[in-house]
N, C-alpha and C positions, 0 to 999 in steps of 0.2 A: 705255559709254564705250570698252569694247576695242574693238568695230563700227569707233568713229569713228575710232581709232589704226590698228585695220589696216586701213580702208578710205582714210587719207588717207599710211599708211608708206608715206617712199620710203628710206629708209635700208638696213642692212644689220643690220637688229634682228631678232627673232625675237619677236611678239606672244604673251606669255604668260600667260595670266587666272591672275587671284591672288584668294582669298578663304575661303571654304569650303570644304575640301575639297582645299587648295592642295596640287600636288604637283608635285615638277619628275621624275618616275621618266617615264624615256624619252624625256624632250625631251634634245639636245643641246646642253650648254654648256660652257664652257670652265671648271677647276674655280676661276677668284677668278671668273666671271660668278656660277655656282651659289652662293659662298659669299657673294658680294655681295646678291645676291639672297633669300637666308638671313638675312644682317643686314638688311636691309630689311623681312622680314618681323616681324624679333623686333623690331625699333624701334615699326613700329606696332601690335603690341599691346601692347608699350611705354605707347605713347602712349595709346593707345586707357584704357587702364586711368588713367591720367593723368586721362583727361578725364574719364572715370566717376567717381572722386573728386571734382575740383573741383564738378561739375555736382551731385554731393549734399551737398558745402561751403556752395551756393549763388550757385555763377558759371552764364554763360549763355557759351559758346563757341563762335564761327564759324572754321572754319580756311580761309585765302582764298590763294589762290596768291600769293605775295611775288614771287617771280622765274623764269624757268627756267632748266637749266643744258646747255648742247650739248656733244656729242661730238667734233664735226666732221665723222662723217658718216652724219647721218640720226638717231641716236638723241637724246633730251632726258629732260627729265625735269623736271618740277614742283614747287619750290620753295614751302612754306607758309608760314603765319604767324597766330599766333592773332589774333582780332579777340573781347576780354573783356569779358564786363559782369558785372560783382560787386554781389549785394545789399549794401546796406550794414549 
């Protein structure tokens, strides 16, 4: 999915892979981009721990993009939304 962001960016973003391993040391940002980007990261294993509970509760959870949100110029960003199915 990075591929496809920075092969279709036209903004003034700076494509940053995030996941394993994640580190922002020596990319260049601005220090509320860096600390934004920090809470970003803590939300989703946040979440992620979230979902690893519910799914051993007994729910079944799809997360589907609900809306995006633009910057104005060039950046977005993907807005979710759970999609639940609970045994009964």
């Amino acid at each position: 999915m990075t591929e496809v962001i920075a092969n279709t960016h036209t903004g003034n973003c700076i494509p940053v892979t995030t996941g394993e391993g994640f580190s922002l040391e020596g990319v260049k940002l601005s220090k509320a981009l860096r600390e934004a980007l920090r809470s970003v990261e803590a939300s989703i294993e946040e979440l992620n721990t979230a979902l690893k509970q519910a799914v051993e509760a007994g729910a079944t959870i799809e997360l589907r993009r609900r809306g995006r949100v633009h910057s104005g110029d060039g950046c977005w960003a993907d807005q979710m939304a759970p999609l639940v199915v609970a045994r009964p």
